[in-house]
C-alpha positions in Angstrom: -10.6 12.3 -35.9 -10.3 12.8 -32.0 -7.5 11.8 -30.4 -8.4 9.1 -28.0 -7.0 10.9 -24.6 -8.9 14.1 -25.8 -9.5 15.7 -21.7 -6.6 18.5 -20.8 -4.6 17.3 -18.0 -4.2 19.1 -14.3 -1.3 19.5 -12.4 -1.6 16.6 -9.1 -1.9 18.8 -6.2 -2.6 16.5 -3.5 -2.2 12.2 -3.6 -5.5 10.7 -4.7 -8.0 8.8 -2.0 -6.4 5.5 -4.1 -3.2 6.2 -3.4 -3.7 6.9 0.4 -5.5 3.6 0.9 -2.8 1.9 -1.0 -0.7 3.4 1.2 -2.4 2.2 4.1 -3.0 -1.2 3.1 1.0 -2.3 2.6 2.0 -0.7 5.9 -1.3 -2.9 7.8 0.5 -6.0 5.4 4.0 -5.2 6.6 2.6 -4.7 10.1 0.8 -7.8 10.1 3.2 -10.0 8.6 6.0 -9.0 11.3 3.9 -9.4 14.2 3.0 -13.4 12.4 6.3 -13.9 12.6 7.6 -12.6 15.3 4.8 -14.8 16.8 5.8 -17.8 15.4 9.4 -18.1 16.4 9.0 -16.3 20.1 6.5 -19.9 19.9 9.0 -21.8 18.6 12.1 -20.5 21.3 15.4 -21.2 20.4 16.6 -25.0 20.0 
């Protein structure tokens, strides 16, 4: 019987095209998000 991961495994040289875009997509969220908010309470003003 073959073992179910039966491929040898390689050695990561460089991050994978996922991992880049993942990358990518929190820092445009994080970017995003503060710019919302700083938006929303320069709006606002103080009280």
């Amino acid at each position: 019987m073959l073992p179910l991961l039966a491929s040898a495994t390689t050695p990561r040289t460089a991050p994978e095209p996922s991992d880049l875009f993942l990358f990518a997509a929190a820092v445009l969220a994080v970017w995003f998000v503060r710019r919302s908010l700083r938006k929303r309470f320069r709006d606002r003003g103080p009280k």
